[in-house]
C-alpha positions as CSV (number, residue, x, y, z in Angstrom):
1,X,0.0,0.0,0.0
2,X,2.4,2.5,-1.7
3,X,2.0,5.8,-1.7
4,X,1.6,7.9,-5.6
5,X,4.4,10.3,-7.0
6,X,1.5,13.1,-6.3
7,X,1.3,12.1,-2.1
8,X,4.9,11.9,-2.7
9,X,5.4,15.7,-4.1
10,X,2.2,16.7,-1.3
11,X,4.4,15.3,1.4
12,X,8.3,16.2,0.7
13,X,7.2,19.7,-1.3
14,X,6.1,21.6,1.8
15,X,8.5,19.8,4.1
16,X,11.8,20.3,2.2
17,X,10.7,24.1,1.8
18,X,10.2,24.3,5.7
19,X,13.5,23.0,6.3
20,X,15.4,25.1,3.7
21,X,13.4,28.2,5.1
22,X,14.3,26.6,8.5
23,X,18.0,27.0,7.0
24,X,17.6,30.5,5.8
25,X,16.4,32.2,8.7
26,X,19.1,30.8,10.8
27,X,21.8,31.9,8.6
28,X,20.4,35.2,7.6
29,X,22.7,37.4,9.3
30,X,25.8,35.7,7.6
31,X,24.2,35.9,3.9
32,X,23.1,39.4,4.7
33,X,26.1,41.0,6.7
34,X,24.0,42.7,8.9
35,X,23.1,41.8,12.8
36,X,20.0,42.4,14.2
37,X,19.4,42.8,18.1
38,X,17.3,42.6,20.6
39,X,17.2,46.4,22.5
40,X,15.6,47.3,26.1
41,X,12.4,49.0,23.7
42,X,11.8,45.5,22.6
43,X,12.1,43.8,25.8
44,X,10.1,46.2,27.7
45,X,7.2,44.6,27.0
46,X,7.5,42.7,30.4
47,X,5.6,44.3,32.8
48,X,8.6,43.5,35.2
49,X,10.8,45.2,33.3
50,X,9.2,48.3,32.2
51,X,8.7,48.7,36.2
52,X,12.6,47.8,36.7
53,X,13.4,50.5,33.9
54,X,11.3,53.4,35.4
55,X,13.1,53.1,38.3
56,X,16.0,53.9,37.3
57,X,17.8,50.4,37.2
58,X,19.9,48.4,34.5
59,X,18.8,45.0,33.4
């Protein structure tokens, strides 16, 4: 009870393009040259933090 080519092509299609998208996104800082970073705007979300930061302190 074999599979056909087209369950074949439904089934490796979207999983080889997660993987290589997978790939890309990992190296994207290499293939671009640029870093990107995480700054205290970004993590002030957390309530914690924002509290922390209006006080005064450093994370």
């Amino acid at each position: 009870m074999g599979l056909s080519s087209a369950a074949w092509a439904t089934l490796l299609v979207p999983t080889i393009l997660g993987i290589l998208v997978m790939v890309l996104y990992g190296y994207w800082d290499k293939i671009t040259g640029k870093e990107y970073y995480v700054d205290d705007e970004i993590l002030a979300y957390d309530e914690d933090l924002m509290e922390e930061l209006g006080k005064g302190g450093k994370v």
